[in-house]
N, C-alpha and C positions, 0 to 999 in steps of 0.2 A: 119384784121380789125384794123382801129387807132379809139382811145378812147383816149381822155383828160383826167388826173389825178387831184384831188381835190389838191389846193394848200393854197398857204399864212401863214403857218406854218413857224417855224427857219428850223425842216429838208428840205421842201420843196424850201427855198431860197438856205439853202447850196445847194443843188439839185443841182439848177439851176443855180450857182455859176459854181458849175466843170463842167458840160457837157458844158456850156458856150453857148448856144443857145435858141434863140426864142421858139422851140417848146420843151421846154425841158419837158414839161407832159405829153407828146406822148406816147402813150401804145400802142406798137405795139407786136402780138406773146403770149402775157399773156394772164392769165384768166379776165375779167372784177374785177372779185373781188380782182385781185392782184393791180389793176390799180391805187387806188387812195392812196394806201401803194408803191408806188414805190420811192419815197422819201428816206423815211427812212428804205428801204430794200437797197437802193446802198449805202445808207450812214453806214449802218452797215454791211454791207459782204464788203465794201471797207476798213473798219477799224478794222475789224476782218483778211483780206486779207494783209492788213498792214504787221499789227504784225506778219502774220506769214513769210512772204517774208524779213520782216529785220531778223527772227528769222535763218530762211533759210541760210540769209550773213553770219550772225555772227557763224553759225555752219556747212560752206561751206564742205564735206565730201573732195572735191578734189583741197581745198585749206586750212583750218581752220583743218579739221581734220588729214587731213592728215602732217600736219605741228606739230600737236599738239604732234603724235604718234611719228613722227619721231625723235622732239625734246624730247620727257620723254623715248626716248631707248627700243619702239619696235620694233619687227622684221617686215623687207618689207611683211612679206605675211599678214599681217594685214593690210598695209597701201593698198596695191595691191585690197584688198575685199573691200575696203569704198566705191568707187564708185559704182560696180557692182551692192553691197547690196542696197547701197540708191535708186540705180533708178531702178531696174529688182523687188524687193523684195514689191514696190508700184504699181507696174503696172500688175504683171502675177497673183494675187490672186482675181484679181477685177472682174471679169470673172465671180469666184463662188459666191463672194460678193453681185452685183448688184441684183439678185433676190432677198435676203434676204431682202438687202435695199427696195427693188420697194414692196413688200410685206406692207410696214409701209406708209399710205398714205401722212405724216406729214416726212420728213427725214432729216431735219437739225441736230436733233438732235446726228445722226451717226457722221456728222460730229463735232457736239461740243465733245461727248466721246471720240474719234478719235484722237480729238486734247490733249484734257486732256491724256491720254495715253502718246502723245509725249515727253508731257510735263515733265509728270515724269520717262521719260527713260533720257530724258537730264537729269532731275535731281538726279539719280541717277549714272553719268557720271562722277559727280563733286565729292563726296570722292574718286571715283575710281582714279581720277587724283589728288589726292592729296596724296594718301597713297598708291598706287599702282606705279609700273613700268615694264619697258618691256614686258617679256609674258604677262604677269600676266595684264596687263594695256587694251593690244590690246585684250587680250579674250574677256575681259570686255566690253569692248568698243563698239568691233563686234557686240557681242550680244545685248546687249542693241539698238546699229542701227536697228538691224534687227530687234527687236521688234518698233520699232520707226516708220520702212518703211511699216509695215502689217499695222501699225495703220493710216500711209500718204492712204494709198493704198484706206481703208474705206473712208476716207474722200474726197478723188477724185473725186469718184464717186458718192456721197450726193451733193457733193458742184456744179458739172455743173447742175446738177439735178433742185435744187435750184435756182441755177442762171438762168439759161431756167425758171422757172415756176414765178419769180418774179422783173426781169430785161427785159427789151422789147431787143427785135431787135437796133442797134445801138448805144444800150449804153455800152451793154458788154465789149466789147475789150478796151474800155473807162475807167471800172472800175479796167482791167487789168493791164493797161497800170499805172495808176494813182497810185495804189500799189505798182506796179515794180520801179515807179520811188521814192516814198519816202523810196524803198528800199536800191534803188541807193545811194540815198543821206546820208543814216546812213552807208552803206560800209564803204562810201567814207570818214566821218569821221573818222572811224576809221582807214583807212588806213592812213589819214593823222596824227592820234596820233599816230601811232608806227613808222612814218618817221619820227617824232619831237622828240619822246624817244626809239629811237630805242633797249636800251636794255628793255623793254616792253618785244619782242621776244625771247630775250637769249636764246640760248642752253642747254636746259637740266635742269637749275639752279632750286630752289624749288621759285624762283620769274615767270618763266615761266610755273610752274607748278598751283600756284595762279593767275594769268593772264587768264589761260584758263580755272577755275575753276570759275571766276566770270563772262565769257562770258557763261559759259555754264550754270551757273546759272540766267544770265539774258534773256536766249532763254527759259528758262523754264518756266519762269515768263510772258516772251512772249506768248508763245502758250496758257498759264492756263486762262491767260486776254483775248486771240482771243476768245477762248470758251464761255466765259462769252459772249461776246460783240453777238458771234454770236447767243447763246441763244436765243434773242431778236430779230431775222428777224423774218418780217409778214409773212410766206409762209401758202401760201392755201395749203388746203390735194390735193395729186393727185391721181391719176387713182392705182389701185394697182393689174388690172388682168392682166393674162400673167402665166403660169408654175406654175406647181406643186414642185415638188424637184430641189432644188438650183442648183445640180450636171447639174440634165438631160435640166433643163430650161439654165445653159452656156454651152451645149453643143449645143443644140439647134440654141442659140446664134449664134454659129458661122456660121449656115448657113446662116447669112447675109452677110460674105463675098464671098457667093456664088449667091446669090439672089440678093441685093444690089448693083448695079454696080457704085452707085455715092460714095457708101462710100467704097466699094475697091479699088475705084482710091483713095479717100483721103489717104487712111491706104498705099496703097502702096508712094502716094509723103512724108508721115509722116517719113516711113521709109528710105525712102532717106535722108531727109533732119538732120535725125540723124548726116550724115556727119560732119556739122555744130560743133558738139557736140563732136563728137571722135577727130576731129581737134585741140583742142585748147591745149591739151596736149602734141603733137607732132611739135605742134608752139614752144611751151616751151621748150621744149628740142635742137630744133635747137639755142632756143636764148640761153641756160646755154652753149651749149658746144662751141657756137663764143664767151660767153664773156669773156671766161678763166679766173674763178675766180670774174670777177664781181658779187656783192653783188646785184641782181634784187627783186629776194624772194619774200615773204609771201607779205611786204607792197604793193609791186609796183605792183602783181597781183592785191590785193585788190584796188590800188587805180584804175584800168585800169577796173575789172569788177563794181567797185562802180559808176564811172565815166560813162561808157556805160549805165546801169541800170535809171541813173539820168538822162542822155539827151536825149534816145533814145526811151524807155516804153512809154512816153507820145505821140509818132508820129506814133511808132508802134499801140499805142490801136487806136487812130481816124482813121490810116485809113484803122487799119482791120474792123471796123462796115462800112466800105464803100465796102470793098473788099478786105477778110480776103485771099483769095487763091492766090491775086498779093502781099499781104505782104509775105507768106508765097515764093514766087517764087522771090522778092526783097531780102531777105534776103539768099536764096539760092545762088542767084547769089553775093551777097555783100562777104559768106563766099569761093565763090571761086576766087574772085579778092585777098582777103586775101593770102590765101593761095597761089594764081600766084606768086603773092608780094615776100612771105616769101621763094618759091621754086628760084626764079628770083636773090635774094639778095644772097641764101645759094651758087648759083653757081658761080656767077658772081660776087658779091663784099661779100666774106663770113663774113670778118671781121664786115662789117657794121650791120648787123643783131644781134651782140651783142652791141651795142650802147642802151644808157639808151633811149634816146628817138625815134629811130626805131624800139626798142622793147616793147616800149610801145605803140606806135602808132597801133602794128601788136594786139597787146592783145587787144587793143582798138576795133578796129572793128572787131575782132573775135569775142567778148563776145555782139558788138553792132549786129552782124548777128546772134549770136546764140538768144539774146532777141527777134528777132524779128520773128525767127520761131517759138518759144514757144508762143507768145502774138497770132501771125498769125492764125498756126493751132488748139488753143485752143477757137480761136473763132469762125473756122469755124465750127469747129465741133459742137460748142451749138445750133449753128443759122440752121446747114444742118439737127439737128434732131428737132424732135416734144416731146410735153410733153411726147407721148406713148414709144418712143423709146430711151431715150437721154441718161435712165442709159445703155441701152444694150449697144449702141454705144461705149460709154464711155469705158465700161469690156472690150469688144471685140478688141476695137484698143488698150487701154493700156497692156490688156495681151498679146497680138499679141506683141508690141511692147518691153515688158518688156523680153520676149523670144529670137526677133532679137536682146537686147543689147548684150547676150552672144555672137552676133557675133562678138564684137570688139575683143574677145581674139583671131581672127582670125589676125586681126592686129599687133599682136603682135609678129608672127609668119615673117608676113613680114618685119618686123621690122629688126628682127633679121638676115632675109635672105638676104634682098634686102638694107635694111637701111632705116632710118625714112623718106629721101627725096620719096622713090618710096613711102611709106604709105600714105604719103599729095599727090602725084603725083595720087594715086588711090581714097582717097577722093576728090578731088578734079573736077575730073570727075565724079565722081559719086553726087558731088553739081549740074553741068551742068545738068546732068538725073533728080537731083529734080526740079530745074527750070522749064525745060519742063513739065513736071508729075503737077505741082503746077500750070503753064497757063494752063491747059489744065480741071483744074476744074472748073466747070459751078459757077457761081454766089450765094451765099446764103445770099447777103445783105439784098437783097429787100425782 
């Protein structure tokens, strides 16, 4: 059913400012009563979305943090755990989570606590990185992520919840997009101050050690603000039946990828398109070892995902509300031209692959393909469930997913056997499989 939204308010112009179109009061999917609140619910889960996506940049686990530990003199098996932690530790607990949540008819609130959690495990990060080193720094560190990831994990699944019950059809991937990209744009600042003052970065020095003690102090200040801000979304109470015990109600869960055949095909092109994701580290490594010594590092990452983040989220969100499963299957295919690319150069002109700007070109549209799976399938998934189902959804495919990340350490295996080119040779193909698996999902715009 479309419903017109009451307007002529400042939220209501902004409104209609960003979605930038005639019917921008269109309520489509919502409850009536969410309708004539939809102004200032995209305006505030977009500025709450904000802050935590630049928070995210500036406290990147498999660039920011992992540069941080390396530079204050931990050992690799800590750096080696940042990734894992950050993204398996938010996604496999959501599962048992999502009843509790769906139990509370009103659920922003999980996610403003959630956030506040985060908040002060970053800030508890900063004396560790000032007074601490080595072992002693990555314990720290570890832990505190992984309390940081259980807290991500809650907040995942309040937050599409939310967004399904007080964002229509079309605008989501809009609001996505719009965050990703002012996310983009503050990377990309910063990568441009540490290419202007490159000792900013130093190794090891107690200036590099204060450097990442006031990024991580200002991610904490990020998340503490997003909470607040998102306090203040209008959401209506929703439905809160369904299961008894949180345990037996996700176990239950999982029989929808048994029952369900539209959302086992998503879960299954989601996990494909992982590829996307496990790629861009093994991009990296082909370019450090062509450029023999070339200085690429910490800025030039940042400026190449800052830069994706800024031109790319805003085309990705419009035309996932058109057709969230050909973005998803676009950017599968974009990350396997990449990696052609990067396999193409390593054999045939090896040296050029460490060139400043072929190797940034490659990180470019790695990080522009990997944005767009994430804008992509985060929007199908809101639009393919209903208010009754949206958290199960949500538990189900992120736990599912948070379980397949362990398989990258399978990768690492071939790495060692075969070398990094067969690892991108085998992602690579395995992008082609999510392409197909991503056409081959039905429509959830309309």
């Amino acid at each position: 059913m479309i419903r017109a939204a009451r307007g002529g308010d400042l939220p209501d112009q902004i409104y209609s400012l960003l979605v930038e179109e005639e019917d921008a009061r269109v309520c489509r999917d919502i409850p009536d009563s969410a309708c004539h609140e939809q102004p200032r619910a995209f305006i505030l889960q977009l500025s709450a979305q904000t802050l935590t996506k630049i928070g995210d940049a500036l406290t990147s686990s498999r660039l920011v943090l992992a540069w941080m530990l390396s530079a204050l003199g931990s050992p690799a098996i800590f750096i080696a755990l940042l990734v894992p932690l950050r993204e398996s530790l938010s996604l496999m607990p959501q599962l048992f989570v999502a009843q509790f949540v769906r139990e509370h008819a009103v659920r922003k609130m999980f996610w403003v606590w959630g956030s506040v959690v985060q908040g002060l495990a970053l800030a508890l990060m900063v004396p560790a990185v000032l007074l601490l080193r080595g072992f002693a720094l990555g314990l720290v560190v570890v832990t505190l992520l992984a309390i940081f990831s259980l807290a991500r994990g809650v907040c995942s699944v309040a937050a599409k919840d939310v967004l399904g019950k007080t964002i229509s059809k079309s605008r989501r991937g809009r609001l996505s997009g719009l965050s990703a990209s002012a996310a983009g744009a503050v990377t990309l600042a910063v990568a441009v101050l540490l290419l202007l003052f490159p000792g900013l970065a130093g190794q090891g020095s107690a200036g590099s050690a204060s450097l990442f003690a006031v990024i991580l102090g200002l991610a904490a200040l990020l998340w503490l603000a997003a909470a607040a801000v998102y306090a203040a979304v209008p959401e209506v109470p929703g439905a809160t039946e369904g299961g008894s015990n949180a345990i037996i109600e996700a176990l239950r869960s999982l029989s929808l990828l048994r029952s369900d055949q539209q959302f086992r095909d998503f879960v299954i092109a989601r996990m494909l398109l992982i590829s996307s994701a496990f790629a861009i580290p093994y991009i990296v490594v082909l370019i450090q070892r062509a450029a023999e010594g070339q200085l690429l590092g910490f800025a030039a990452l940042l400026l190449a995902e800052g830069a994706a983040g800024l031109l790319s989220a805003p085309f990705w969100g419009r035309w996932s509300d058109v057709g969230a499963h050909r973005v998803m299957a676009a950017a599968g295919a974009l990350s396997v031209v990449v990696m052609s690319v990067a396999l193409g150069l390593h054999w045939l002109l090896p040296e050029t692959i460490g060139m400043v700007l072929v190797a940034s070109l490659l990180l470019f549209g790695a990080a522009v393909a990997h944005q767009g799976a994430r804008v992509g399938r985060k929007t199908y998934l809101v639009d393919m469930a209903t208010s009754d189902n949206r958290a199960q959804y949500t538990a189900v495919s992120n736990t599912v997913i948070g379980l397949f990340l362990f398989s990258g350490a399978g990768l690492g295996v071939i790495d060692a056997v075969y070398g990094t080119a067969s690892v991108l040779l085998f992602l690579a193909l395995t992008g082609v499989l999510a392409v197909w698996r991503s056409l081959s999902l039905p429509s959830v715009s309309d």
